[in-house]
Every structure is written in C-alpha cells, then in structure tokens.
MARGUTI-265983 format. One record per residue: residue number from 1; residue in three letters; chain; x, y, z of N, C-alpha, C in turn. Coordinates in steps of 0.1 Angstrom, whole numbers. Example, Ala and Ser with C-alpha at 12.3 -4.5 7.8 and 13.67 -1.06 7.14 Angstrom:
# residues 2
1  ALA  A  132  -57  78  123  -45  78  132  -33  78;
2  SER  A  128  -22  71  137  -11  71  129  0  79;
# end
This chain:
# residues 219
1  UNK  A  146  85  -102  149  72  -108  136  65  -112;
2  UNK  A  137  61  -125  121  55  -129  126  36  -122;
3  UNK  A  111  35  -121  106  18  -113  114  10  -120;
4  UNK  A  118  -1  -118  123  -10  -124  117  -21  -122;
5  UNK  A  110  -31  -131  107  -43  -131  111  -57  -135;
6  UNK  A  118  -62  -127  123  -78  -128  112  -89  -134;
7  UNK  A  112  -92  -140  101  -101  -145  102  -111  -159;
8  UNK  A  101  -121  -159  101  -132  -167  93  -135  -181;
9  UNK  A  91  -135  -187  80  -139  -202  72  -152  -201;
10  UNK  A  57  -144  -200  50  -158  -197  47  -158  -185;
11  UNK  A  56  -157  -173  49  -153  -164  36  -145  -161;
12  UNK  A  25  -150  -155  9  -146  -153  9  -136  -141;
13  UNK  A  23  -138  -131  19  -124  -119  30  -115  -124;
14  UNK  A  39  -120  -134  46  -105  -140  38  -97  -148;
15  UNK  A  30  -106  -156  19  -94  -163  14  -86  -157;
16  UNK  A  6  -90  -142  1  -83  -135  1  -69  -131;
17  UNK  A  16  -67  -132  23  -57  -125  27  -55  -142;
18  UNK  A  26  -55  -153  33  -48  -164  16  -41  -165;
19  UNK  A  5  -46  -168  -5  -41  -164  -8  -28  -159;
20  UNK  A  -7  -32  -147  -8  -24  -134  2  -11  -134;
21  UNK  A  12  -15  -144  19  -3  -144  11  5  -155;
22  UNK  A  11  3  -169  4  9  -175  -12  12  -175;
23  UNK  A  -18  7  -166  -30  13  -160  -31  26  -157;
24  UNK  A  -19  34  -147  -18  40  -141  -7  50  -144;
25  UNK  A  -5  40  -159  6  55  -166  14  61  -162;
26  UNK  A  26  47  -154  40  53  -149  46  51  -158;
27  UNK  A  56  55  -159  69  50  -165  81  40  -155;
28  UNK  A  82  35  -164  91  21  -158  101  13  -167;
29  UNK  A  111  9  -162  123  2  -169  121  -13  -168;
30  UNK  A  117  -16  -181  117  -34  -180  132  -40  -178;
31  UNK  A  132  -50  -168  142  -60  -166  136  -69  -169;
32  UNK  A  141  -76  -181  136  -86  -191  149  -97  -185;
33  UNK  A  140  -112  -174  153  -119  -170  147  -129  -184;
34  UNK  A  155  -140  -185  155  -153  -189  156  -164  -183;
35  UNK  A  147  -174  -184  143  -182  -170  158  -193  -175;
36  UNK  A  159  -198  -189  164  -210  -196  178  -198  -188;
37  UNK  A  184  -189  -184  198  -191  -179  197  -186  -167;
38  UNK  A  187  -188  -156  187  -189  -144  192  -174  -138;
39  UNK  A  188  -166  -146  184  -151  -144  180  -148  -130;
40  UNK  A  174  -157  -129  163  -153  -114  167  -160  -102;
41  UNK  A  179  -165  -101  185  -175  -95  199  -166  -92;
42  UNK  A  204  -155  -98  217  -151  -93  217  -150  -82;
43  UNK  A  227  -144  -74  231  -140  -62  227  -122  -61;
44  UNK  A  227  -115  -69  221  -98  -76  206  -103  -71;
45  UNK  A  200  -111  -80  188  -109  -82  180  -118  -68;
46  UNK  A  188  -128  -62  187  -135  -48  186  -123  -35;
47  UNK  A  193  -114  -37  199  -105  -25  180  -94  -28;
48  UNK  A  173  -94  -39  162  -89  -36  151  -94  -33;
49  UNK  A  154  -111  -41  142  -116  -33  146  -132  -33;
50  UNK  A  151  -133  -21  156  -148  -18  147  -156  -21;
51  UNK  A  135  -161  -26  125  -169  -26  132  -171  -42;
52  UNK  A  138  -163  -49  139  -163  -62  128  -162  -78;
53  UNK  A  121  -158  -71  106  -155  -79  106  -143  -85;
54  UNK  A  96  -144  -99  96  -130  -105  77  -128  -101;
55  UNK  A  73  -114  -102  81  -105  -103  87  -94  -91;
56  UNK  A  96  -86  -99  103  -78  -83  103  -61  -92;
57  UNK  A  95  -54  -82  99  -37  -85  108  -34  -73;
58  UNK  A  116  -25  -83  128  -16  -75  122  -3  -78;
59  UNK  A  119  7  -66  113  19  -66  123  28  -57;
60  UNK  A  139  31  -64  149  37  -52  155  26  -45;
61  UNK  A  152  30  -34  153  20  -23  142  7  -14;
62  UNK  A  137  9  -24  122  3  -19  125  -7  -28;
63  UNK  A  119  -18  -21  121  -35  -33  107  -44  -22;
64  UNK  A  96  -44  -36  84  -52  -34  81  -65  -41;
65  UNK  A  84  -73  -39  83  -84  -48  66  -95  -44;
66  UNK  A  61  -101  -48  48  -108  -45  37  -100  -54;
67  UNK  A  29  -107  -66  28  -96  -74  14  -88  -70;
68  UNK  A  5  -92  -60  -3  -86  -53  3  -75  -46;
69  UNK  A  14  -75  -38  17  -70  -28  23  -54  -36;
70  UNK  A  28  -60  -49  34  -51  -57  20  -43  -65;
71  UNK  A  14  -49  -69  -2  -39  -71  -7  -29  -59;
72  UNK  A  -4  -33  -46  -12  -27  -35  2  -14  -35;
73  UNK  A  16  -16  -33  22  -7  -35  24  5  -46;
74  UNK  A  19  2  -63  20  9  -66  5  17  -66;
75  UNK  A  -4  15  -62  -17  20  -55  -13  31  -46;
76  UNK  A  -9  31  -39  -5  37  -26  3  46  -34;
77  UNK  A  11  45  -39  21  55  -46  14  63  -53;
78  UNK  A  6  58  -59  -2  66  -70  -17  65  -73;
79  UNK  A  -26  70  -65  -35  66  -61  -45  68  -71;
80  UNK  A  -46  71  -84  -49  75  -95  -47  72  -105;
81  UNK  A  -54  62  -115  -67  57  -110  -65  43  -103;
82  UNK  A  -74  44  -91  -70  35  -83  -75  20  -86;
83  UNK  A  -68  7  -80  -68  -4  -82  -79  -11  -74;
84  UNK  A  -77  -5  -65  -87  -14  -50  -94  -7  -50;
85  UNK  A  -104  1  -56  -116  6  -55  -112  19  -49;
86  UNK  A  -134  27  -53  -136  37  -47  -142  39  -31;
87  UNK  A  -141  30  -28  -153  31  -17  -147  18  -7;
88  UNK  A  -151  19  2  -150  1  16  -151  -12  5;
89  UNK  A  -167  -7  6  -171  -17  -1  -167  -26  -13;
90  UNK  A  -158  -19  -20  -154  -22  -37  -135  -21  -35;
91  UNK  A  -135  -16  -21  -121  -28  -21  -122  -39  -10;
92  UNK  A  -130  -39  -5  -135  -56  0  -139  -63  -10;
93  UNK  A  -148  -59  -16  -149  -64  -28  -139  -74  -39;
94  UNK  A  -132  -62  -42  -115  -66  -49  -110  -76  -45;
95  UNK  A  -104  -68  -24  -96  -84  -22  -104  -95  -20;
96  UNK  A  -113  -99  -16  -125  -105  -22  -119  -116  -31;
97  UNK  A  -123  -112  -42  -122  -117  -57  -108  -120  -56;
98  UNK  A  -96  -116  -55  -81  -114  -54  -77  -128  -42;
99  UNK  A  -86  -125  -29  -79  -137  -21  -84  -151  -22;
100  UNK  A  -97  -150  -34  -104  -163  -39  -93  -167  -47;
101  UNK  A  -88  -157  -60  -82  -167  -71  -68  -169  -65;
102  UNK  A  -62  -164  -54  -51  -171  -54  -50  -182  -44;
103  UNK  A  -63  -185  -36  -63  -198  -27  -73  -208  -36;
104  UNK  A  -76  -207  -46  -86  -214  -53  -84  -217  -73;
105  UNK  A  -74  -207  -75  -70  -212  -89  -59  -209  -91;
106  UNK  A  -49  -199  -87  -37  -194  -93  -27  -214  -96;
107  UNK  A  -27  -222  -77  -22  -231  -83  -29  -241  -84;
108  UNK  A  -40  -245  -89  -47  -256  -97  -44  -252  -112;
109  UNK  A  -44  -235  -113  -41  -235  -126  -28  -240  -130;
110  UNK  A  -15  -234  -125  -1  -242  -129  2  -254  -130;
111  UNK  A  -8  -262  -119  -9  -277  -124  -14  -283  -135;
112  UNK  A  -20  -274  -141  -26  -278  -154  -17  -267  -167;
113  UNK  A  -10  -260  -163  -6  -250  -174  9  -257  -174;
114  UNK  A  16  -259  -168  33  -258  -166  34  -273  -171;
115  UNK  A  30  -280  -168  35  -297  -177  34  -295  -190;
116  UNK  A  21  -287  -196  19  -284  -207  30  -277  -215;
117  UNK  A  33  -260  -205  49  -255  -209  61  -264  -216;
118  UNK  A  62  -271  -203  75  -277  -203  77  -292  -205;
119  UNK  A  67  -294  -216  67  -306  -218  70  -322  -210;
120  UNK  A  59  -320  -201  56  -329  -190  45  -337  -187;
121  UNK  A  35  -333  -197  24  -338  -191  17  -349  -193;
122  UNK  A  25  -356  -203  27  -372  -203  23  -377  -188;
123  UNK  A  37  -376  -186  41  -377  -171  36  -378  -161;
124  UNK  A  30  -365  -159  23  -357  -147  5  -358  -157;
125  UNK  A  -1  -365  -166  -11  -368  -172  -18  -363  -155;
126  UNK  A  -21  -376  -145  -33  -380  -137  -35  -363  -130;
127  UNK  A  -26  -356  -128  -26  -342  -122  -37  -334  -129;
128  UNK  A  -30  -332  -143  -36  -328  -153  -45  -327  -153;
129  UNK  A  -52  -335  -150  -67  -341  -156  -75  -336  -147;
130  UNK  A  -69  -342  -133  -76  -338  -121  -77  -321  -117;
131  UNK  A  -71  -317  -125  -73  -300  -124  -83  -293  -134;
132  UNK  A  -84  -301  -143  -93  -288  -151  -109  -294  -147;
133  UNK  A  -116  -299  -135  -125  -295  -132  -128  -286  -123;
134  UNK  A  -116  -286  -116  -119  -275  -106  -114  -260  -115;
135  UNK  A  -104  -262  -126  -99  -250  -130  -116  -244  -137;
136  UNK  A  -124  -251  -145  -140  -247  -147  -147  -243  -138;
137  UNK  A  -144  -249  -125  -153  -240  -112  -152  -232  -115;
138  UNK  A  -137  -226  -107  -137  -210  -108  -139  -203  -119;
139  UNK  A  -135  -208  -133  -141  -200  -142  -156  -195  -143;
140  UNK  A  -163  -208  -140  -179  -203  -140  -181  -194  -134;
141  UNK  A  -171  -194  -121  -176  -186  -109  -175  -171  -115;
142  UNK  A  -160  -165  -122  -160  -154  -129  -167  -151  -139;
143  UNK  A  -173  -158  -147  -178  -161  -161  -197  -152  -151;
144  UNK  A  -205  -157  -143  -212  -152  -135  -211  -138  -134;
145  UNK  A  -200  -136  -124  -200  -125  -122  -199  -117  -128;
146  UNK  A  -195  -117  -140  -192  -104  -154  -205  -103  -163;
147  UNK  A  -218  -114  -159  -224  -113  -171  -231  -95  -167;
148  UNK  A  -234  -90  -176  -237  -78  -174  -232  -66  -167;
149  UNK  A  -218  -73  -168  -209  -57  -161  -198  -57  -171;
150  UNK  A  -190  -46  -168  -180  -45  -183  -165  -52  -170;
151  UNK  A  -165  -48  -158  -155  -51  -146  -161  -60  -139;
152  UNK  A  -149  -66  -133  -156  -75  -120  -161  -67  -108;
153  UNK  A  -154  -55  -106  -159  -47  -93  -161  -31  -99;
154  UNK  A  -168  -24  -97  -169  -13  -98  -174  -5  -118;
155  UNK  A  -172  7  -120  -172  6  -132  -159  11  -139;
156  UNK  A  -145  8  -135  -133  9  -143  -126  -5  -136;
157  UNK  A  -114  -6  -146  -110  -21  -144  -101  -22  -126;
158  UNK  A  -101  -31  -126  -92  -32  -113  -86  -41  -107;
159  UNK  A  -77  -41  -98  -69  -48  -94  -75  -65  -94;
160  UNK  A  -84  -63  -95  -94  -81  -97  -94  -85  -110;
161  UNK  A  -92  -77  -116  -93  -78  -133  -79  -83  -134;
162  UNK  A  -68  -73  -135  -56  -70  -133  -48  -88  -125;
163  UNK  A  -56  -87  -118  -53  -103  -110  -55  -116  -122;
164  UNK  A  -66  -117  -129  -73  -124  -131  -67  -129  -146;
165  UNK  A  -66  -122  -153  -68  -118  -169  -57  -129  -173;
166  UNK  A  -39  -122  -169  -31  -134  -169  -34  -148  -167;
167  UNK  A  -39  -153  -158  -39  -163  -155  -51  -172  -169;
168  UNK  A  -64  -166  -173  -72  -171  -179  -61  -171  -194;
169  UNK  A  -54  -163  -196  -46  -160  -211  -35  -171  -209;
170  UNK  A  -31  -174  -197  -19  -183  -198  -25  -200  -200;
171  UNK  A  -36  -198  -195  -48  -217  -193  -49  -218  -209;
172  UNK  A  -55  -202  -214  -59  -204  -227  -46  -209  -241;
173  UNK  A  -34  -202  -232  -21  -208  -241  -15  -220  -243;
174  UNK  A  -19  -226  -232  -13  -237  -225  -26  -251  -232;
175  UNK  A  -42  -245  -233  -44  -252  -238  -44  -258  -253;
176  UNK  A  -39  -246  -260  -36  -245  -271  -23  -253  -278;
177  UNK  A  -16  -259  -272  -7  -267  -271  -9  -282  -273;
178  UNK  A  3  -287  -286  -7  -296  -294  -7  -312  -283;
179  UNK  A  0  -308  -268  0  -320  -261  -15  -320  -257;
180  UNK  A  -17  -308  -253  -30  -306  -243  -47  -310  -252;
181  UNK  A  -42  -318  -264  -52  -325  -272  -55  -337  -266;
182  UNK  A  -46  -343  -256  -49  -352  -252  -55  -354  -238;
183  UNK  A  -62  -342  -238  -65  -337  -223  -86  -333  -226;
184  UNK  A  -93  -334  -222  -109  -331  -223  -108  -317  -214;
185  UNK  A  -102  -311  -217  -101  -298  -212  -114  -287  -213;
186  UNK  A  -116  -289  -225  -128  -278  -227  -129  -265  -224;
187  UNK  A  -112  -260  -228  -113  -244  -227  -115  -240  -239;
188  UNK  A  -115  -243  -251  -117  -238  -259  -127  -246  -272;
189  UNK  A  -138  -237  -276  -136  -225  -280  -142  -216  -270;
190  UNK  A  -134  -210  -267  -134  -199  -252  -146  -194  -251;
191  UNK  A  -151  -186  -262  -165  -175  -263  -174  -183  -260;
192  UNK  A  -174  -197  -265  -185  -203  -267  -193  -208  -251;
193  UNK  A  -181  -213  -244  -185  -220  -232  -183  -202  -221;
194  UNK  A  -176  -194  -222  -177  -183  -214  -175  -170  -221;
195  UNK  A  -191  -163  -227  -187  -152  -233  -184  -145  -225;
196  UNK  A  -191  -139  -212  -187  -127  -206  -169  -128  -203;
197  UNK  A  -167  -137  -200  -149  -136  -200  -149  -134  -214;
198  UNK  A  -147  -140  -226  -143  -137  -233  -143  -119  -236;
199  UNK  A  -155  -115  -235  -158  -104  -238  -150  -90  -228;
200  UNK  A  -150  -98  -216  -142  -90  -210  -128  -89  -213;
201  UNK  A  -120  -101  -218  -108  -103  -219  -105  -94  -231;
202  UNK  A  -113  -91  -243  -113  -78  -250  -109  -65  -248;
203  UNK  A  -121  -63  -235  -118  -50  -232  -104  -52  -224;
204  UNK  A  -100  -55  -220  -83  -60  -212  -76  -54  -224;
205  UNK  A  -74  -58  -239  -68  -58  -246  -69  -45  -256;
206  UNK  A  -82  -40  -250  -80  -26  -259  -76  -16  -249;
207  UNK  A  -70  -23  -236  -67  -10  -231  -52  -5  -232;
208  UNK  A  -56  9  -229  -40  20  -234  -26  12  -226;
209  UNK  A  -21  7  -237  -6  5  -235  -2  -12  -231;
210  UNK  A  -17  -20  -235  -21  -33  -235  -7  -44  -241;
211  UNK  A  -4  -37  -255  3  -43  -266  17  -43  -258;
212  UNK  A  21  -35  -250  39  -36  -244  39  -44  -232;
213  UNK  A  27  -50  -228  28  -60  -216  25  -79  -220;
214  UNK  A  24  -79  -237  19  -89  -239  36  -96  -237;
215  UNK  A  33  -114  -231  50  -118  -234  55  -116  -245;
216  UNK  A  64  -114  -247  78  -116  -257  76  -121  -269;
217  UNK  A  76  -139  -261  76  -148  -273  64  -151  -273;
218  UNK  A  55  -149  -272  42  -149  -273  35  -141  -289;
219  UNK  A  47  -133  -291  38  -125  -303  44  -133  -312;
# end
C-alpha cells in the first residue's frame, strides 16, 4: 500500500513532507483536505490525529503526524538519500538548525503570515508589526549561514532545508498581499536584502519533482 498524505494547500509543514517525499522518490497518494469545509476537523480524520492538524502520513498501519516527526520517519524508512545527514556531526547539525526555526520562527512567522491570509490584519495590525523584526533576525541568521554553501548542512539538501524553504515562500506570499503594504515589512525585493536565500530557494525549485509539491492555488 503506497503512503498516504493528509495535508492542506498552503500549508508550510505540509510542504515539508510533500518535499521530503519527493526527495527521496517514494511514491505516495495525495489526500488533498480543504480547510474552508473543515476537512481536518472530521471525526475520520480526528481519530488520526486528535490535535486536528495537517500534515498526517498513513504508512499501513503506521500514522505519523507533526511534520518534523514525519521527516524523521520517512528517513528511517528509507535511508537514502538521507535527511539528517552523513555523519554525528551534520545531524546535530540539522536538528540544530530544525529545533532553532521552530522555537524561534515557525510561530513569529504565522503571526505575521495568517492575518494577512485571512484577512485580519487590520485588526491584529500591533502583532503584525511586532513580528517582522524578529521574523529578519532569523532570516539574517539563515541568509549567513548559506553565504557560500549551496545547503545549510552538508553538501546535498536536507531536512534543514526541507524545514526552512516553506516557511520563507509562505512570509514571501503573505507579503505579497495587497494588505501587507501597509506593513514596513521589508521582505521584498527578496534577492536584494538576502541573496544567498534567495539563491538557495532556486536551487529548492529546480529540484526533481519540485513542481507537484507547489500549493494548489498557488499556481
């Protein structure tokens, strides 16, 4: 039975795992929910992961949901080519980089991305605001680390990449939104203030099988 993946459009840790699947060139069955009719909210989709969150792989009898947790298991499965590195070092490394952006940007970023979504940020403005300086920290902090490497760890992409990439494409969509003009955001023009991201986020996009993981409505 091929993997099945539960996952939402636009979502930044479902990419992860759409990613991560075609990194490693499984084959897998998209479960394409819809957030607007509470898809992820049934009682089906509750009984796999009561938190109600995307994304969720069904592997048989196996059900991993958290989308880190779900990168480390399809690793383990298929160890080739691997996510967490070759060596100690370069998956310390990884989680490293991995346990920074999700105690340090994954939600400063949503506070700054999701009002924007869903047309809130009128509203929720003072939040807003108050996020995209620290959301520039961490960027610098990546933006650093890439100057002169083509990955953040090692020399093929990895699960830090794979972590990362969503999240900077979802800030960059979100700033692109004609509310977020009324925000000093300063993510864009992207290359200009962070080439090596930018440059990296390229190579993200030329990789094999890139084009079937991008959202939906996004194209």
């Amino acid at each position: 039975m091929a993997i099945e993946v539960f996952w939402i459009s636009g979502s930044p840790f479902s990419w992860r795992v759409l990613l991560a699947l075609e990194v490693k060139g499984l084959p897998y069955t998209s479960r394409l929910l819809q957030r607007s009719q509470g898809e992820h909210k049934t009682p089906q989709f509750l009984a796999m992961n009561p938190r109600g969150q995307v994304p969720v792989l069904r592997d048989g009898d196996t059900i991993v949901y958290e989308s880190m947790a779900i990168l480390a298991y399809l690793d383990r499965k298929v160890p080739s080519p691997p996510l967490f590195g070759t060596s100690a070092a370069e998956t310390g490394h990884i989680w490293q980089l991995v346990c920074e952006q999700v105690s340090y940007l994954d939600e400063i970023a949503d506070v700054f991305i999701l009002p924007l979504y869903f047309g809130q940020s009128e509203e929720r403005s003072p939040e807003v605001a108050a996020a995209i300086p620290v959301i520039h920290r961490e960027l610098a902090r990546a933006e650093a680390g890439l100057r002169g490497r083509s990955w953040r760890v090692g020399a093929a992409v990895s699960a830090a990449d794979l972590a990362l990439f969503p999240m900077v494409m979802s800030l960059l969509r979100a700033a692109g939104k004609p509310a977020a003009e009324a925000f000093d955001h300063r993510l864009t023009p992207f290359a200009e203030r962070y080439p090596a991201l930018a440059a990296w986020c390229a190579r993200i996009e030329a990789l094999p099988g890139y084009q079937r993981t991008v959202p939906p409505h996004w194209r």
